[in-house]
C-alpha positions as CSV (number, residue, x, y, z in Angstrom):
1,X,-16.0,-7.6,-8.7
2,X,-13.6,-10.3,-9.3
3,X,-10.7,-10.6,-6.8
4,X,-8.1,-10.5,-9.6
5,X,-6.2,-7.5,-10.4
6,X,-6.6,-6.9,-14.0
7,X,-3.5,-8.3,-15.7
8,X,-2.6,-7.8,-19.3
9,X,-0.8,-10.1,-21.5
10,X,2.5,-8.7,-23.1
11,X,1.4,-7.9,-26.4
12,X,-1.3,-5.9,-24.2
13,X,0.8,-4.0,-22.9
14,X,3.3,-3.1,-25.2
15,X,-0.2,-1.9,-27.6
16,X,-1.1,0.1,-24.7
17,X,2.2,1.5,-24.4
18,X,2.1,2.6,-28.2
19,X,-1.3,4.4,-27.5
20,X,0.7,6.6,-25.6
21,X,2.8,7.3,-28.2
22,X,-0.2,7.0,-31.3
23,X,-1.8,9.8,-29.4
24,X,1.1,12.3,-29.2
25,X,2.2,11.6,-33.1
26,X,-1.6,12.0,-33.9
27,X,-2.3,14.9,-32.6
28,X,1.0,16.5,-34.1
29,X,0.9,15.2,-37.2
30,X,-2.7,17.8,-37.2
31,X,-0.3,20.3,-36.2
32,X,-1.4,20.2,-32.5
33,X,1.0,20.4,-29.2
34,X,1.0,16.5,-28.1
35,X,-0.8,15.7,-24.8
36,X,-1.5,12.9,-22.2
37,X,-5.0,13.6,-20.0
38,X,-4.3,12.6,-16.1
39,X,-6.8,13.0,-13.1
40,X,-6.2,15.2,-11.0
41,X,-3.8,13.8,-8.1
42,X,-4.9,15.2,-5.1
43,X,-7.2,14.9,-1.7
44,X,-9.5,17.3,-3.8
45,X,-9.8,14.8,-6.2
46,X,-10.4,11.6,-4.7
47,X,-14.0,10.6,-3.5
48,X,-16.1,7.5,-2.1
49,X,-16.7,4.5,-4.1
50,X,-20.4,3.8,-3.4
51,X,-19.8,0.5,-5.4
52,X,-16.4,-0.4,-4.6
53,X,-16.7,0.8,-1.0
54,X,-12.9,2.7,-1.6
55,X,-11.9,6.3,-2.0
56,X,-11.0,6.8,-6.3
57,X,-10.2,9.6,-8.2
58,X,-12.9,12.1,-9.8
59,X,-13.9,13.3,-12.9
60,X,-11.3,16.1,-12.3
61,X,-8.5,15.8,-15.3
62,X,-5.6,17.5,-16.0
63,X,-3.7,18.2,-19.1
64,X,0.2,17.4,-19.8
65,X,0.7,18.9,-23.2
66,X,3.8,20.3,-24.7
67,X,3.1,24.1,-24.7
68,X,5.6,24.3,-21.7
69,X,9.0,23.7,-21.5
70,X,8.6,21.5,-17.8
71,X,5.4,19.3,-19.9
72,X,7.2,18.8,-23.5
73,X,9.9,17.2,-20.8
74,X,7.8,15.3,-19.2
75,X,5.9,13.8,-22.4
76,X,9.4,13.4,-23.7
77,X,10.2,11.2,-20.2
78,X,7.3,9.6,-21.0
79,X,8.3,8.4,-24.5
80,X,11.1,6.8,-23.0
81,X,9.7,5.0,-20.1
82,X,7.5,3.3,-22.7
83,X,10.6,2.2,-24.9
84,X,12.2,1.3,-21.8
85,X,9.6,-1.1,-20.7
86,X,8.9,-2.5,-24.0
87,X,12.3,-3.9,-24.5
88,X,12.5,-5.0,-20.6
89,X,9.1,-7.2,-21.7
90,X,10.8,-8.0,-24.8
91,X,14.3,-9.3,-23.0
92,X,12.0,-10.6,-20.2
93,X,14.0,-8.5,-17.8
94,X,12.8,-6.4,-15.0
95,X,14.0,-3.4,-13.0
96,X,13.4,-1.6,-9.9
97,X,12.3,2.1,-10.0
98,X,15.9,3.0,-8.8
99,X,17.4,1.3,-11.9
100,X,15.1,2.7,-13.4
101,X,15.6,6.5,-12.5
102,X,19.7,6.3,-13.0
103,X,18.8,4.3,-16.4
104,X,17.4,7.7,-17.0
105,X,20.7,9.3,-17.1
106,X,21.3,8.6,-20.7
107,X,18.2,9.9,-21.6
108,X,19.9,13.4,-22.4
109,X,16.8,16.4,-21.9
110,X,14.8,13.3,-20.9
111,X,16.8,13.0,-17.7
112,X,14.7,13.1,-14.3
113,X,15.5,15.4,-11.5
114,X,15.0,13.1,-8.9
115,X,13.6,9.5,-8.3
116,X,9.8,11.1,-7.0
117,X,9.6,12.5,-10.7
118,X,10.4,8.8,-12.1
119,X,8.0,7.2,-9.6
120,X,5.0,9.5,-10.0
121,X,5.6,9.6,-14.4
122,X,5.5,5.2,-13.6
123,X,2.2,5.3,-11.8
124,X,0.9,8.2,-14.8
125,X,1.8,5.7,-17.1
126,X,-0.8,2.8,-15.2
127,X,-3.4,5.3,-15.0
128,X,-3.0,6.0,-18.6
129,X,-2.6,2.5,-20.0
130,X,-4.6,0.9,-17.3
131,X,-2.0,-1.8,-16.7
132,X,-0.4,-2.2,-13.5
133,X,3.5,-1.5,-12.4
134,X,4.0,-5.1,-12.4
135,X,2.5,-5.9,-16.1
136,X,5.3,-2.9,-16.7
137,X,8.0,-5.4,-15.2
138,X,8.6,-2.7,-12.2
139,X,9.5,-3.5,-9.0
140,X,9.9,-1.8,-5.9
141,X,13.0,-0.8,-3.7
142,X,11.3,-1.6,-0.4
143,X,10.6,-5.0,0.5
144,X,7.3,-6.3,1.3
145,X,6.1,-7.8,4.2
146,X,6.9,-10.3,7.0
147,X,4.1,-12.8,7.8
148,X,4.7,-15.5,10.5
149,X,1.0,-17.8,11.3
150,X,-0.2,-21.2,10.1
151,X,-1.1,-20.1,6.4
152,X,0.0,-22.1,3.8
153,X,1.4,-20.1,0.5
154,X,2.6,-21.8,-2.6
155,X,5.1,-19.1,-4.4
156,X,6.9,-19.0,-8.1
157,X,10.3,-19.7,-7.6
158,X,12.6,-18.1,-10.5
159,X,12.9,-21.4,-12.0
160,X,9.1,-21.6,-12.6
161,X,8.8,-24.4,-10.0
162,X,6.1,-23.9,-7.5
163,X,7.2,-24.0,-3.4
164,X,4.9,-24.9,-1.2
165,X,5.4,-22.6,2.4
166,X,4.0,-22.8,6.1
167,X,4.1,-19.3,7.2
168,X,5.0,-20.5,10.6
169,X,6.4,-23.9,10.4
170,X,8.9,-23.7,7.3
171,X,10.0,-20.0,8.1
172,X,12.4,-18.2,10.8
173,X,11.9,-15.9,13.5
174,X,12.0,-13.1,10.7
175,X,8.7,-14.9,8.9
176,X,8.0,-15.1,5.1
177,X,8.6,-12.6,3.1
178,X,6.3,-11.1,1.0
179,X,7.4,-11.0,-2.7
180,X,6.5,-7.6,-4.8
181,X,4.6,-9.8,-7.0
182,X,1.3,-11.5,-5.3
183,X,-1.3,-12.6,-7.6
184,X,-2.0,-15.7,-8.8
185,X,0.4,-16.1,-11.2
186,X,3.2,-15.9,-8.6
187,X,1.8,-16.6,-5.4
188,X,-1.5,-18.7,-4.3
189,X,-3.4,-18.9,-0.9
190,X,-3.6,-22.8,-0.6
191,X,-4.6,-23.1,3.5
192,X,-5.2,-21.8,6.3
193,X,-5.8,-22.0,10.0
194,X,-6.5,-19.0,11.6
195,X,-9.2,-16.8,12.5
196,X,-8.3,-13.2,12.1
197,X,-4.9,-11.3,10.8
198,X,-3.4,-8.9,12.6
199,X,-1.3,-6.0,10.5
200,X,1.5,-4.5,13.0
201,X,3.4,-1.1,11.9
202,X,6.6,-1.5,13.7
203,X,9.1,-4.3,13.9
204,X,9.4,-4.1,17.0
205,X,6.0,-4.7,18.6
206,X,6.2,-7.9,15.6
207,X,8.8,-9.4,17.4
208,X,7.1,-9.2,20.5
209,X,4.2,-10.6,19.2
210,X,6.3,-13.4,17.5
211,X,8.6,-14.5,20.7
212,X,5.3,-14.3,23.1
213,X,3.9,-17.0,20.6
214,X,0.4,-14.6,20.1
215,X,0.4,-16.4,16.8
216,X,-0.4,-19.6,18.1
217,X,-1.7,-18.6,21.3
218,X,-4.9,-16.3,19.6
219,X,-4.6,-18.4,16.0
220,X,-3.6,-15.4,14.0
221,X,-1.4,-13.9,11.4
222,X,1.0,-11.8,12.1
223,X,2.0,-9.2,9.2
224,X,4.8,-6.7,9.4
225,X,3.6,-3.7,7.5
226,X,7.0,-2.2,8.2
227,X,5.6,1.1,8.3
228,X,4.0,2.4,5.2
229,X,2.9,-0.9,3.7
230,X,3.9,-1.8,0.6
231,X,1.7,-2.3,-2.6
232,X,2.1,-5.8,-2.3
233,X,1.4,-5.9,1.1
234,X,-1.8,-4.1,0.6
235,X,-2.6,-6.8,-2.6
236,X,-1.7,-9.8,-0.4
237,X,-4.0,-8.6,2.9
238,X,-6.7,-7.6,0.4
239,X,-6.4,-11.1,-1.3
240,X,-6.6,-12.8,2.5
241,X,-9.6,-11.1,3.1
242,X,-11.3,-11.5,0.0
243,X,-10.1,-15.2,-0.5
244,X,-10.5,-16.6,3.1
245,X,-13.0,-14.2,4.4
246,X,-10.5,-13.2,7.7
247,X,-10.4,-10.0,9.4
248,X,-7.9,-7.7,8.8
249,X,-7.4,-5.3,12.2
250,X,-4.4,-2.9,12.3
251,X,-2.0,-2.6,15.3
252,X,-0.5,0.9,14.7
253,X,1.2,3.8,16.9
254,X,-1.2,6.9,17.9
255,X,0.0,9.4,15.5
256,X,-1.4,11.2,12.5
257,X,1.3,9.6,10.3
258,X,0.2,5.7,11.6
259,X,-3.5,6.6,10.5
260,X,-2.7,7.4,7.7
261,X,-1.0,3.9,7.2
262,X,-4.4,2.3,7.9
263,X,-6.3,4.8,5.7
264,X,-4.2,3.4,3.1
265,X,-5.0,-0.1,3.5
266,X,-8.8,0.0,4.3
267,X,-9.5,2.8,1.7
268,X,-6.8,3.2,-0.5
269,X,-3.8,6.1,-0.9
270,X,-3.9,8.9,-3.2
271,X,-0.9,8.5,-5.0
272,X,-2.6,4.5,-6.3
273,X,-6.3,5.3,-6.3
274,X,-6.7,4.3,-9.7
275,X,-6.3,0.6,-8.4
276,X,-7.6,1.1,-5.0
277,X,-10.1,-1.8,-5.7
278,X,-7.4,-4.1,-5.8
279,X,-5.0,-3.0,-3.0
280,X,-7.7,-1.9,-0.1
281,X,-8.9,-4.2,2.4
282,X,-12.6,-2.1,3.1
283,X,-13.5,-4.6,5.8
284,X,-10.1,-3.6,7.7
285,X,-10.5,-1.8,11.9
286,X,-8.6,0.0,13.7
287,X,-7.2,-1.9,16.8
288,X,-5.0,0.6,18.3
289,X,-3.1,2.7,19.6
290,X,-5.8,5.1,20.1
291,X,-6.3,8.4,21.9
292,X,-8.6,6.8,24.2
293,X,-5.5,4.2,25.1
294,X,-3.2,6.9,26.2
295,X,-6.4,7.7,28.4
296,X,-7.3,4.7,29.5
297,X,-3.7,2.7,30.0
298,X,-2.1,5.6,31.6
299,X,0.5,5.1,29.0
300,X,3.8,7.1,28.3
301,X,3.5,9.5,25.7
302,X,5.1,12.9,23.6
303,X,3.7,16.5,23.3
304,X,2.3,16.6,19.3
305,X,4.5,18.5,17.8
306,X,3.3,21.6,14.9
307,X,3.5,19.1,12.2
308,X,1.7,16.6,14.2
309,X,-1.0,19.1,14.7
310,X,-1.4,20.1,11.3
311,X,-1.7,16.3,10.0
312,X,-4.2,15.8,12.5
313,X,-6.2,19.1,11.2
314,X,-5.7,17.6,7.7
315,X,-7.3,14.4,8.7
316,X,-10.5,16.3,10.1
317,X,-11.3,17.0,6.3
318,X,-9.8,13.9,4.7
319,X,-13.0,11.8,3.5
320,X,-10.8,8.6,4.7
321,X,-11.3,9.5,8.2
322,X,-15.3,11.1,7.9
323,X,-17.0,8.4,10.0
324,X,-17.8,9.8,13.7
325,X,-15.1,7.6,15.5
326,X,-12.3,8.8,13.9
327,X,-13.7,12.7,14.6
328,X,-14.1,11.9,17.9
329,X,-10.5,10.3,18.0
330,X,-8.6,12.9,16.2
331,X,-10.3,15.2,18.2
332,X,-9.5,14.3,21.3
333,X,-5.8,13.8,20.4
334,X,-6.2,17.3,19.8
335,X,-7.5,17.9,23.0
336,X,-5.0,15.9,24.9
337,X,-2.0,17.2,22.5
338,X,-0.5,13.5,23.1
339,X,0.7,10.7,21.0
340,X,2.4,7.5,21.9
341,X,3.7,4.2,20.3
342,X,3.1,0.6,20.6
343,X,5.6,-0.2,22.5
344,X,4.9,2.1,25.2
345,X,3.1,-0.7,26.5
346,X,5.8,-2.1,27.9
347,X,5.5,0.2,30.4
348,X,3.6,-2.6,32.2
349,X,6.1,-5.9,31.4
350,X,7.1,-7.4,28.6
351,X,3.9,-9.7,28.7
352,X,0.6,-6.3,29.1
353,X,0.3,-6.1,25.6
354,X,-0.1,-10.0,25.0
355,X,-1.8,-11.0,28.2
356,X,-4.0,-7.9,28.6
357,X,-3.7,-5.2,26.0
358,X,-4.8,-7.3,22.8
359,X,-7.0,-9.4,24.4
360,X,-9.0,-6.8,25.4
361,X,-9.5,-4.9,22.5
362,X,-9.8,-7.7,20.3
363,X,-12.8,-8.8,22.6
364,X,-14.4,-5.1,22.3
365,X,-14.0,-6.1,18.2
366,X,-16.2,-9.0,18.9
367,X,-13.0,-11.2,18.3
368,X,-12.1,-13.6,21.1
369,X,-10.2,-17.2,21.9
């Protein structure tokens, strides 16, 4: 499989685009309702990638046809989306889903009901078309990343002039930030000097990684995930492993919520597993927090409250977490009815989770220095 996502070029994707909208006038020009064919987006519907080694959808599909007032709305959405990005491709113009939603104001019955309907009828629309949000000139609200280590990045300015960046050297205490866009048309991996990158959930256990100088110190990466990571922060971990062959491990809190964040980035989300090829890092572990910390460091933690519990009972039949380790860890957080955060490591000093905590379980990884 080649690392690159699979880009189109305009004309691409404005033909792809009017597939969309071939298929709907076909089918009523033979005096049928119009339609668009979707896989089914659920847990249901997702299974293991032999090949790829991610979770992707089924062979379950659903139909969106206009013999309902809620779908004839939606495929009439859908028409205008696809004018809407042809002439942002045309204009060379882009927008973020937000624009994009209020946009839809004018759109008279067209009009969304809330921003999740316009997000979810964007990714439809990739899944369909088989292009990818950014070949759609879509960007997100939330920012990507922060990366501070001694990687070397040359990124696209919006001139069109190339800028060549050391992730620790040319950057601030807040690190590079990621752009939305990170293939290789926009950004390139030119050099690096580490031997392992670490993904970190909250800022806070970042900047305490950052000013105790375990970048240097352990010859690492540090990458703000800033909580659920962003689609480009999945691409640009995914392109580090494939690209320089590092290993990704995940720093997280012990909580349902905080697995799922690394579910997402070793085997892919539900709401983009038509691309999970391209956005998860299979090769990713599990550092920590983990029910067998709160055990084993004594640390502070909270009773799991009912929605914690449910997650948790969720997970035990999510194919994401079927191997026996994260059984046995879901089900002792059960058993314990505890969670905890990173940064209930400072219980210890400033200093446990730099001096002690990593390099311990790093070295349990088989990673040392």
């Amino acid at each position: 499989m080649s690392d690159e996502a699979p880009r189109r070029s305009k004309d691409q994707v404005i033909d792809e685009l009017h597939n969309v909208a071939a298929e709907m006038h076909d089918r009523m020009q033979k005096g049928s309702p119009p339609r668009m064919t979707l896989p089914v987006r659920s847990k249901s519907n997702i299974s293991f990638d032999n090949r790829l080694g991610v979770f992707k959808y089924g062979k379950s599909k659903t139909i969106r046809d206009a013999t309902s007032l809620g779908s004839a709305r939606q495929l009439l959405r859908t028409l205008h989306i696809t004018e809407f990005i042809e002439e942002m491709i045309d204009s060379g113009k882009s927008s973020t889903l937000r624009e994009m939603y209020y946009i839809s104001e004018g759109w008279g019955h067209g009009k969304f009901g809330s921003q999740n309907e316009s997000n979810n009828l964007a990714e439809d629309l990739e899944i369909v078309t088989k292009c990818l949000r950014e070949d759609f000139k879509l960007r997100p609200e939330e920012d990507g990343a922060r990366i501070i280590g001694n990687i070397t990045l040359e990124e696209r300015n919006r001139r069109g002039e190339w800028m060549r960046i050391n992730c620790r050297d040319d950057v601030g205490d807040s690190g590079y930030g990621v752009p939305y866009n990170v293939e290789s048309e926009k950004l390139k991996l030119v050099d690096e000097d580490i031997d392992f990158v670490m993904a970190i959930e909250t800022g806070g256990m970042f900047d305490r990684l950052v000013e105790n100088g375990f970048d240097e110190e352990s010859r690492c990466a540090l990458i703000h995930l800033k909580g659920q990571p962003a689609r480009s922060t999945r691409r640009i971990m995914k392109r580090m492993s494939d690209e320089w062959k590092k290993p990704i491990v995940v720093f997280a809190d012990c909580d349902p919520w905080s697995f799922r964040i690394f579910a997402s980035i070793a085997y892919g989300a539900i709401k983009t597993a038509h691309i999970s090829e391209y956005l998860a890092t299979k090769e990713a572990s599990y550092l920590g927090i983990t029910a067998d910390d709160i055990l084993a460091y004594d640390l502070p933690s909270d009773d799991l409250t009912k929605q914690d519990v449910n997650a948790l009972t969720a997970e035990l039949s999510d194919p994401r977490f079927s191997t026996g380790w994260w059984q046995e860890q879901i089900g002792l957080m059960q058993e314990i009815g505890k969670k905890a955060e990173q940064q209930s490591l400072a219980k210890y000093g400033l200093d446990f989770v730099t001096d002690t905590y990593l390099p311990e379980k790093l070295a349990s990884m088989g990673i040392t220095y």
